[in-house]
C-alpha positions in Angstrom: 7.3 95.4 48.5 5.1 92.5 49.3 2.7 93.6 46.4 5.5 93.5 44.3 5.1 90.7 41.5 9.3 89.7 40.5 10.3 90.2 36.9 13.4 88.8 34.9 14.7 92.2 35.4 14.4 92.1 39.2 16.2 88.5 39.0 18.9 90.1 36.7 19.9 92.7 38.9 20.0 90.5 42.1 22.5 88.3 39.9 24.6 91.2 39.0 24.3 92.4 42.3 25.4 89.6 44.1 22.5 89.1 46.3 21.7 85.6 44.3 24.2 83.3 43.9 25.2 81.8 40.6 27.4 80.0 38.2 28.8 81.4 35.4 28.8 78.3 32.4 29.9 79.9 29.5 27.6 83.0 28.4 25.1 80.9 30.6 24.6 82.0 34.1 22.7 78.6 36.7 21.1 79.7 39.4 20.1 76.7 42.0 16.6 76.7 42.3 16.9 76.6 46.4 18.7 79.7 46.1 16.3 81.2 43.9 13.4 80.5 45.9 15.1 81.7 48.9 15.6 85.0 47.4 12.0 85.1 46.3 10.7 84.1 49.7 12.8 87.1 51.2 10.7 89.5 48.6 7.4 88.0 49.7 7.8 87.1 53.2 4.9 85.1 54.7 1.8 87.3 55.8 1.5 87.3 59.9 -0.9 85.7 61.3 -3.1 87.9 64.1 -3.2 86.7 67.6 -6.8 86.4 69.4 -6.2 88.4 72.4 -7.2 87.0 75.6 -10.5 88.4 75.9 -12.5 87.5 72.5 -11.2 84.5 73.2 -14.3 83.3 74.7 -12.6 81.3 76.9 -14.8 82.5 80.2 -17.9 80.8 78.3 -16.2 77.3 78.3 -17.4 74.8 81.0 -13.6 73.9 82.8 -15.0 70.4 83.6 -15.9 68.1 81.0 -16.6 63.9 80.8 -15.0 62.1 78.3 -15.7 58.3 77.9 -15.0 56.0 76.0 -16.8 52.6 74.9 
């Protein structure tokens, strides 16, 4: 569902579902816009980021001793 682009109906049917809290003003329903972006963030979670493994690191090239000065 990451693909998944939200539409008003989406947001509609989270409200009536309860999974978005809201305010009912009237015939007017406020949403807080923290809440809202919440819900939206759990629809798109954050892509994971790949971990180097140990051995394309590189890390067997690297001097271990290096000089650093300062002037």
């Amino acid at each position: 569902m990451s693909d998944h682009i939200p539409t008003l109906a989406d947001l509609c049917c989270a409200i009536a579902e309860g999974h978005l809290p809201t305010v009912l003003d009237g015939d007017v329903y406020q949403v807080n816009a923290l809440e809202l972006r919440r819900y939206l963030n759990r629809l798109r979670p954050l892509p994971a980021v790949p971990q180097p493994s140990a051995s394309s690191t590189g890390s067997d090239k690297w001097s271990t001793s290096s000089k650093i000065s300062v002037a």
